[in-house]
C-alpha positions in Angstrom: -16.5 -26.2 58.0 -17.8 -25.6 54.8 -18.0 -22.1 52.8 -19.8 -21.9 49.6 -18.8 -18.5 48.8 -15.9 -16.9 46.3 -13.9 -14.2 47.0 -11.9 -11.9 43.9 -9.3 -10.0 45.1 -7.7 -7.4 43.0 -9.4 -8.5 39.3 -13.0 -8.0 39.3 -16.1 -8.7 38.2 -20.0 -8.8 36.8 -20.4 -5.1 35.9 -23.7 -4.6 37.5 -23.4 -2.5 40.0 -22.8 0.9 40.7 -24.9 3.9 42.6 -25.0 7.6 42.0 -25.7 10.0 44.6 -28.0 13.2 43.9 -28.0 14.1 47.9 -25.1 15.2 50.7 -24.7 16.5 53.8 -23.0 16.2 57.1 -22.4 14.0 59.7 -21.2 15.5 62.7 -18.7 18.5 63.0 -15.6 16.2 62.5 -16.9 16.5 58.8 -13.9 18.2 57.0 -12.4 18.9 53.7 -13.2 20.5 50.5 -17.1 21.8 50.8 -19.2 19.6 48.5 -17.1 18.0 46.3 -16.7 14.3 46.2 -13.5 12.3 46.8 -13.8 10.2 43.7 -11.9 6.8 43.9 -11.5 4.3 40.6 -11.3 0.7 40.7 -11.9 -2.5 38.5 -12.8 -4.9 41.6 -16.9 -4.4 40.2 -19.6 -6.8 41.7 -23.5 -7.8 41.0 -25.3 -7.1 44.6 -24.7 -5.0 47.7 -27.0 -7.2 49.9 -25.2 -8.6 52.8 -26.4 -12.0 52.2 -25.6 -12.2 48.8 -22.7 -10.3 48.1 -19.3 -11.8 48.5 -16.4 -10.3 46.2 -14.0 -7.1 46.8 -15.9 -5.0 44.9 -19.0 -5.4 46.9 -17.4 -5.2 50.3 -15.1 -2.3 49.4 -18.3 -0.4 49.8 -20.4 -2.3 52.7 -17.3 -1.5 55.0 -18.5 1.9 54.8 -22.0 1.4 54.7 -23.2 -0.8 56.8 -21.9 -1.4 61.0 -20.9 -5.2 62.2 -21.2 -6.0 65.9 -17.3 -5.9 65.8 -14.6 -4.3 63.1 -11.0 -3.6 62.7 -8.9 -1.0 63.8 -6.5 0.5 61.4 -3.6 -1.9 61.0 -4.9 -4.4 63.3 -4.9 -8.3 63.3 -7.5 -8.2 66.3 -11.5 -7.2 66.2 -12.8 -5.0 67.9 -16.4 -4.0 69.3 -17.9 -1.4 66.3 -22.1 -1.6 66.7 -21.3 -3.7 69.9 -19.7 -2.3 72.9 -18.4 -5.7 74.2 -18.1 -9.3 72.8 -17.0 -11.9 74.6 -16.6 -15.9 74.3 -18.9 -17.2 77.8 -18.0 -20.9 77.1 -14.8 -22.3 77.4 -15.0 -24.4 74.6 -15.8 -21.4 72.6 -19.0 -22.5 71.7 -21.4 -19.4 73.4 -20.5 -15.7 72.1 -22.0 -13.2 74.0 -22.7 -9.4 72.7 -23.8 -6.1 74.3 -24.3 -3.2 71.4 -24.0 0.3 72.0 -26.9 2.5 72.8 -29.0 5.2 70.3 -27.9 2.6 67.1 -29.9 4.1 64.1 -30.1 3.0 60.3 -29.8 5.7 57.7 -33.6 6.0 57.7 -33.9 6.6 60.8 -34.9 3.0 62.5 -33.7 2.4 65.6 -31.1 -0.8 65.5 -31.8 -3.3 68.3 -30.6 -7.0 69.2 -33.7 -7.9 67.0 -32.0 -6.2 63.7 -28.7 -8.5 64.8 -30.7 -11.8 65.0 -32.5 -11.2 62.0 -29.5 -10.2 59.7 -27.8 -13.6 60.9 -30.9 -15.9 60.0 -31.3 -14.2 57.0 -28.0 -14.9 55.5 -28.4 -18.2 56.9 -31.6 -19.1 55.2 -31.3 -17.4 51.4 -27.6 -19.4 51.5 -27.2 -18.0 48.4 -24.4 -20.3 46.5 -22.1 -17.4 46.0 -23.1 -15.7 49.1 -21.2 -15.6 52.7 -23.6 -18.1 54.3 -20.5 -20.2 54.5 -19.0 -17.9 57.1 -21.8 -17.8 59.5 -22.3 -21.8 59.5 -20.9 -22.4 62.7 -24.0 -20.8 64.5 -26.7 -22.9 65.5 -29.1 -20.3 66.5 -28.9 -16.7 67.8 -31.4 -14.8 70.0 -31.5 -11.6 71.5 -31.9 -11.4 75.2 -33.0 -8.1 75.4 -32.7 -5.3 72.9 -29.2 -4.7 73.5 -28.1 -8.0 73.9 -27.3 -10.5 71.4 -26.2 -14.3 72.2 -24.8 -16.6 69.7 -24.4 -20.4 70.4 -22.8 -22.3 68.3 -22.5 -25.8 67.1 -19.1 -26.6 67.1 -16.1 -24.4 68.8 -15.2 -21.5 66.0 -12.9 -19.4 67.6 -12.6 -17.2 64.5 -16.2 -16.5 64.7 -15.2 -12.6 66.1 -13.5 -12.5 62.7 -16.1 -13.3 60.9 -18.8 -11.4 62.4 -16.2 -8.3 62.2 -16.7 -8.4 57.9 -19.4 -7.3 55.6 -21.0 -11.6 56.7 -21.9 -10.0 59.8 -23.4 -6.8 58.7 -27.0 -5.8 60.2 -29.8 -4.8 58.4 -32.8 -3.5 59.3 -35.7 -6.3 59.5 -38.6 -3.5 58.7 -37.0 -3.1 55.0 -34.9 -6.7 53.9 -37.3 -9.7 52.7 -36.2 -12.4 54.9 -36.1 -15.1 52.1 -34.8 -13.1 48.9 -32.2 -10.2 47.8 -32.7 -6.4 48.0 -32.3 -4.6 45.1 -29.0 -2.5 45.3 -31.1 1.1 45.3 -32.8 0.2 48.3 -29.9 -0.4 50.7 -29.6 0.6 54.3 -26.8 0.1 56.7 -26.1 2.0 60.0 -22.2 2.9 58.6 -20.7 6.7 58.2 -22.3 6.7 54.9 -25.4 5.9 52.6 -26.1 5.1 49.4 -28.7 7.3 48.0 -28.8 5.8 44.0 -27.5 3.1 42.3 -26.4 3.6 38.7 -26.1 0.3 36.5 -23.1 -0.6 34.2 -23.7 1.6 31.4 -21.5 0.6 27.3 -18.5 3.0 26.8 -18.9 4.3 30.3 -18.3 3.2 33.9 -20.7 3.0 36.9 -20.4 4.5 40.3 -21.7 4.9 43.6 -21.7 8.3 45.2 -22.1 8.3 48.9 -23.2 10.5 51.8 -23.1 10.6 55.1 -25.4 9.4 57.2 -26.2 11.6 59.6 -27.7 8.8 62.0 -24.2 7.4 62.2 -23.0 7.0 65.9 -19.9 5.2 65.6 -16.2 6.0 65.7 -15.5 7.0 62.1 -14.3 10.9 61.8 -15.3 11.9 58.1 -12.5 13.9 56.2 -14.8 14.2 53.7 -18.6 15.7 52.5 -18.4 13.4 50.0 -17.1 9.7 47.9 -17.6 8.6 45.1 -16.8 5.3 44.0 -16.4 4.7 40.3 -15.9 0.7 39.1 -14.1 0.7 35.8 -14.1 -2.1 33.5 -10.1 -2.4 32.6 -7.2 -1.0 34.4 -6.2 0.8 31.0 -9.6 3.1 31.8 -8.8 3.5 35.1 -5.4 4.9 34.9 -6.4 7.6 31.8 -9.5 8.6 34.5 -6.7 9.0 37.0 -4.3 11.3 34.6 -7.4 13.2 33.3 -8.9 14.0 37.2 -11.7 12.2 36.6 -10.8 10.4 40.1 -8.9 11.2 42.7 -6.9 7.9 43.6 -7.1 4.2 42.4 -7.2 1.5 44.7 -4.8 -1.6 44.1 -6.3 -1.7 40.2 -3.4 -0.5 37.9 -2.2 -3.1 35.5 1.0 -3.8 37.5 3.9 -1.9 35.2 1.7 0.9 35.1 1.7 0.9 39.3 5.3 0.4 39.0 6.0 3.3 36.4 3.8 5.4 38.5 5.9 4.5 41.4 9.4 4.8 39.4 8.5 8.8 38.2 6.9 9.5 41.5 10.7 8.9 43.0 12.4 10.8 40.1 9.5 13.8 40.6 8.4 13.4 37.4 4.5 12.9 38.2 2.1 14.7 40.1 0.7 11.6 41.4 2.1 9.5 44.2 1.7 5.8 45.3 1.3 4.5 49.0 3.1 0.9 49.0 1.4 -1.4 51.5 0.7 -4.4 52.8 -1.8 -6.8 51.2 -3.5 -9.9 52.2 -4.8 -10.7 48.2 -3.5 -13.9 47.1 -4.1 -15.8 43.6 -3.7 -19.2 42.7 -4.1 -21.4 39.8 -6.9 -24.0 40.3 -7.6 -27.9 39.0 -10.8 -28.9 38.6 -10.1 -32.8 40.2 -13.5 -34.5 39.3 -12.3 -33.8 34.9 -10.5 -37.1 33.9 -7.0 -35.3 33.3 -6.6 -32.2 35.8 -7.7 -34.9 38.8 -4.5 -36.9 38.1 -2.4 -36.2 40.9 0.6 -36.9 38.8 -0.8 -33.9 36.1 -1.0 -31.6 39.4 2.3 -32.4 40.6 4.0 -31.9 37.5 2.3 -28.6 36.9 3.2 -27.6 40.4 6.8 -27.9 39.9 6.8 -26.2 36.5 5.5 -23.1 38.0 7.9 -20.4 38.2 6.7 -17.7 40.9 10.0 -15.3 40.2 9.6 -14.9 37.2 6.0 -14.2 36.7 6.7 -11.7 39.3 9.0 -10.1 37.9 7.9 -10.2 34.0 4.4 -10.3 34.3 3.6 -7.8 37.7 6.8 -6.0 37.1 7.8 -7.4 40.7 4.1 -5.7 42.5 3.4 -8.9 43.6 5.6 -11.8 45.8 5.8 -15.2 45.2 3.4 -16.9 47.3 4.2 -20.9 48.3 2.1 -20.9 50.8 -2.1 -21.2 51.3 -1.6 -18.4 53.6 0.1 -15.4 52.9 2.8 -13.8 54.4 1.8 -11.6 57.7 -0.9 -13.9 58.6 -0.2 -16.2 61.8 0.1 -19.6 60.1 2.2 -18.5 56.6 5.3 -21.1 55.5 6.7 -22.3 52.5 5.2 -25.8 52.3 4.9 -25.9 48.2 8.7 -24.6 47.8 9.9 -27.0 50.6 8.0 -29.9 48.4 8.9 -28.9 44.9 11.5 -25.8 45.2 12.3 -24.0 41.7 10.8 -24.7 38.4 12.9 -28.3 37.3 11.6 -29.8 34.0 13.5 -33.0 34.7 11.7 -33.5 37.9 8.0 -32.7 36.7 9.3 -35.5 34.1 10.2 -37.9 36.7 6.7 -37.3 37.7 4.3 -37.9 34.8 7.0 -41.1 33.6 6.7 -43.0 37.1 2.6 -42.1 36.8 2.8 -43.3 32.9 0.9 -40.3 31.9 1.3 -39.8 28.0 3.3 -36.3 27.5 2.4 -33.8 26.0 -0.2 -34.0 28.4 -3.1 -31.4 26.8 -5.1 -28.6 29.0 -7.7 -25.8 28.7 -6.1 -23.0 31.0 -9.3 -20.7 31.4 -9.0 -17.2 32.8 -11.7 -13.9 33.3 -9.9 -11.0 35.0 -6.4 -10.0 35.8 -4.7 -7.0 36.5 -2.2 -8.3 33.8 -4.6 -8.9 31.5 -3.6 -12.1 29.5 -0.1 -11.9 30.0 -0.3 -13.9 33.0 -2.3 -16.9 31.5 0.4 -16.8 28.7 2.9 -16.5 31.2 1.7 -20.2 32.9 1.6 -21.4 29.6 4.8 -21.0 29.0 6.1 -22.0 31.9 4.0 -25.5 31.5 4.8 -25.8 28.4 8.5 -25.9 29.7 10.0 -29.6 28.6 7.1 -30.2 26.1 5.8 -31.8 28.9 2.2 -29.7 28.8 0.3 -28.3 25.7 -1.8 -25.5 27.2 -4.5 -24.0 25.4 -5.5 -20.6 27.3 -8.8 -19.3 26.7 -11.0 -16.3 28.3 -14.5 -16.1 29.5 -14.6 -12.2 29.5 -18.4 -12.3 31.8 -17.7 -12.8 35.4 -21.1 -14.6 36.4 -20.4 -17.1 33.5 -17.0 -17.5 34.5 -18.5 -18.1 38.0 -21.3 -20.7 36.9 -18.4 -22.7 35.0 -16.1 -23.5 37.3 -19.2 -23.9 39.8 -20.3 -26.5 36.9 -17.2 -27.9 36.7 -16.6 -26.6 32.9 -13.1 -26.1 33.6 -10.0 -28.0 33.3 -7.5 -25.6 34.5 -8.0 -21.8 36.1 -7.1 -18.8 37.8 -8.7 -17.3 40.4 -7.9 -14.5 43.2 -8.7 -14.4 46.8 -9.3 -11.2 48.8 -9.9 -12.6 52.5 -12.5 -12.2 54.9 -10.4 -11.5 58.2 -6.7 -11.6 58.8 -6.7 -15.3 60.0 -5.2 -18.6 58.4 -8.5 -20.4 58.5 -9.8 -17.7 56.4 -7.4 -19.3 53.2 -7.6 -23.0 54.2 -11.3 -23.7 55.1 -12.7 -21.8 52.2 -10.5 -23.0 49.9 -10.3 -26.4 50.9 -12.6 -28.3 52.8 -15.0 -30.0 51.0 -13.7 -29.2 47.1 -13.3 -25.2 48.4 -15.1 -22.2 47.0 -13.5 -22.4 43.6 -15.3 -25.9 43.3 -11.9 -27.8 42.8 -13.4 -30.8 44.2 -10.8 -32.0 46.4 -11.1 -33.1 49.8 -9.1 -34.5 52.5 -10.9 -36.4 55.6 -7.9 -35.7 57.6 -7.5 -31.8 57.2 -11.6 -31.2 57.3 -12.5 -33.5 60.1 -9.8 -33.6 62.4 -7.1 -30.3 61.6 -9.3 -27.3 60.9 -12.1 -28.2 63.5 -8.9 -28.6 66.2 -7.7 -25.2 65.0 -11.3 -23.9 65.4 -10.9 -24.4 69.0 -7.8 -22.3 70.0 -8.9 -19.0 70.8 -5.5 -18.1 71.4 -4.8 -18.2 67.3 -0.8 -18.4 67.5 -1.4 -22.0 69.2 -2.7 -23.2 66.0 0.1 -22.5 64.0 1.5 -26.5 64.2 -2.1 -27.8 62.9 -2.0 -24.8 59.5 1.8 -26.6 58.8 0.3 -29.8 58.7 -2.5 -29.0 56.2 -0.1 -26.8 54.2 1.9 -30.1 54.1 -1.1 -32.1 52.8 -2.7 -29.5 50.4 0.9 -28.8 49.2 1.5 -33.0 48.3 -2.0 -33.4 46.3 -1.9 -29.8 44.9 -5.3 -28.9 44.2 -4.7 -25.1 43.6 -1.5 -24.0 43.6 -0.6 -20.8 45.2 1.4 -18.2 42.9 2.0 -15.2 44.5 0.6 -12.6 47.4 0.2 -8.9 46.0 1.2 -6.1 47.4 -1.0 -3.2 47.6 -0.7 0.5 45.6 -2.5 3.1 45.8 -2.1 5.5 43.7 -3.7 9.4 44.3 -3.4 12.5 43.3 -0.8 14.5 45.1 -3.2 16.7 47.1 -5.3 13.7 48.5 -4.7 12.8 52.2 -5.1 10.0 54.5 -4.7 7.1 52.3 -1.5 6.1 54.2 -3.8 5.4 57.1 -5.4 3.1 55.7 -3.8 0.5 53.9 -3.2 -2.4 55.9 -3.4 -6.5 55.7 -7.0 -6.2 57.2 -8.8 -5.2 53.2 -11.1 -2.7 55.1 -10.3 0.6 53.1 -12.0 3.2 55.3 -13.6 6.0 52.7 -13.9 8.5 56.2 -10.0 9.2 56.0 -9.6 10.2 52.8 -9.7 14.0 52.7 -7.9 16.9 49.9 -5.6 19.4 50.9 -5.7 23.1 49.8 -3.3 22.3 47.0 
């Protein structure tokens, strides 16, 4: 399977986007909270589109979770689909080839369209035929056609077995849109978006200098799903550094950050919030964001395997940890994270701690000159450039490397280049698409990946993945994900550094956002509420 799609997780992105809401209003009487004024919630993770078939970073899908309905979702703190705009998906072929859905009656979009089967098969071709490069076409290429039945029922067949199709379809890949309003062969601008979700967007507001943008949202009062709004109200504001985010949060400006915070700052917060010395407080949860550090293979030095190796067993995950995330994140040595069916330590059990001597043996037995010379090129991190000049160091270890680290500050240049193949060396984040292990080995490596590394292996993209797309039963693949772990681990391609955890930090009198912070990455707007405080 191939995705052509990138995923940011906790960095962010082109400052484009952004809405502001003039309207509000109610949903249904389990609207609740603090009259008309908004939650407001801050984060960095910005984006360029809110179209389902062209947007494809955290920023983007932070907001479509809430805006627009899948045939399926996932329950809080669940690892397992379930039906959302459907009200029952099933596999009908045992190879798990057919996937058969029935949706729930009365669907309407925010404008008050009724949603059929139609909407469904229209949404899924769409996607399909704009294949935008940075888009989540990739996702959806398993199906090889899709037709509605009837109005209520919906039958994909597929082309080869993809037993984490569910998964997919359960994400902001399978949203539906509503055929009367979304050109079938280009994007909608973001002011014109309409979803079937507990809330709308009603403006969109771009980027603006020396200020952020933001989308305020309302509910939609067509909604008839399962979501119980706490609130009349939510605003999300995207900020351009974590430094602006965190004086909004001590001025009021917002309510609670999502995982944003330049990582002492989460950590501090953390620290006073234990000692009572802050009125704010931090939820500590689990997270399925992960971050590696990429080599593009097709550029004459970064595609030695010898180069890769070396720099994989100069990296020292502890320690950047610890200095450089002030110990918010984990060491990652794995392609999948930890808490995901499939995680294992295949990049510690082949190169263990950082050893000088032995990234040395390396490059001597390969006779690759030393110091061997690399353009480390970052965009976005939570640590700002403290992490880049934390790898440096760390490669530079031995005199072995001689790193220059540069920036590209713009996200969609940063995008074309690596695209382009304009970089040597880079970092990158990845904020999955469903809880699954073939969610962080197919897009990331089959076929050179989405970060356009360029590497392939015949035996992990023709034989492993498309035998692990066959298990329904997930757990059973588990023996296949070790194997490619093995391989990826061996020619080193990207390099996994660590797995973040998630904070959330809020001002004391905000509720719910315990309830919502799970491995899943679908932050659910409708249970944040504000107490009488």
């Amino acid at each position: 399977m191939k995705t052509s799609a990138e995923r940011l997780a906790v960095l962010g992105c082109a400052g484009i986007v952004a809405a502001t809401v003039a309207g509000c209003g109610s949903v249904t009487d389990a609207v609740k909270g603090d009259g008309d004024k908004a939650i407001t919630m801050g984060t960095t993770a910005l984006t360029g589109s809110l179209d389902p078939a062209i947007a494809y970073d955290a920023g983007s899908w932070l907001l479509m979770r809430n805006t627009f309905q899948s045939l399926l979702s996932y329950p809080a703190a669940s690892s397992a689909p379930s039906p959302d705009a459907a009200q029952s998906c099933e596999f009908t072929a045992g190879d798990a080839t057919q996937y058969h859905c029935t949706l729930r009656s009365g669907l309407k979009f925010s404008n008050g369209h009724a949603l059929t089967a139609a909407d469904v098969v229209y949404s899924v071709q769409r996607t399909l035929k704009i294949n935008d490069p940075n888009g989540p076409a990739g996702l959806l290429s398993s199906i090889k056609s899709v037709e509605a039945t009837n109005d209520s029922e919906v039958v994909f067949h597929l082309g080869q077995p993809d037993a984490t199709l569910p998964a997919k379809l359960a994400g902001p890949a399978g949203a539906i849109v509503d055929q009367e309003v979304y050109p079938a062969d280009k994007a909608l601008p973001n002011d014109k978006q309409v979803g079937s979700g507990p809330y709308k967007i009603d403006s969109v507001e771009a980027m603006a200098k020396g200020g952020p943008a933001k989308v305020v949202l309302s509910p939609n009062d067509k909604y008839t799903g399962d979501a119980k709004l706490r609130n009349k109200k939510f605003t999300l504001r995207y900020f351009d550094k974590p430094a602006d985010l965190k004086s909004a949060l001590d001025s009021g400006e917002v309510d609670l950050a999502d995982n944003s915070l330049e990582p002492n700052t989460a950590a501090q917060i953390l620290s006073d919030q234990q000692g009572g010395k802050t009125d704010l407080r931090v939820v500590e949860g689990d997270s399925n964001d992960t971050r590696y550090l990429v080599f593009n293979t097709k550029d004459a030095t970064a595609g030695n395997l010898a180069v890769r190796q070396a720099a994989a067993q100069l990296i020292d995950r502890k320690t950047l940890a610890r200095e450089v995330f002030a110990r918010t994140v984990q060491p990652l040595y794995s392609m999948v994270p930890a808490g995901v069916t499939g995680h294992n330590t295949a990049f510690f059990d082949r190169y263990g701690d950082q050893d000088t001597a032995k990234a040395k043996a390396i490059l001597t037995a390969a006779k690759v000159p030393t110091p061997v010379k690399l353009t480390l090129t970052w965009s976005r991190s939570r640590a700002e450039s403290a992490e880049a000049e934390m790898l440096k160091k760390q490669l530079e270890a031995g005199g072995l490397f001689q790193i220059t680290v540069q920036q590209e500050p713009d996200w969609d240049t940063y995008k074309k280049g690596w695209n382009e193949g304009k970089y040597q060396l880079y970092t990158i984040g990845w904020f999955a698409d469903y809880p699954d292990p073939d969610n962080y080995v197919a897009p990331l490596i089959v076929d050179g990946g989405s970060y356009h590394h360029g590497w392939d292996d015949p035996q992990i993209s023709q034989k492993l993945v498309p035998d692990t797309l066959k298990q329904t039963d997930r757990a059973a693949a588990t023996g296949a994900y070790a194997q490619i772990q093995g391989i990826v681990a061996t020619n080193a391609p990207l390099v996994p550094l660590f797995q973040n955890k998630a904070f959330f930090t809020s001002r004391s009198n905000i509720t719910g956002v315990e309830s919502t912070v799970d491995t899943t990455g679908f932050f659910r707007f409708w249970e944040i509420g504000r107490s009488g405080k």
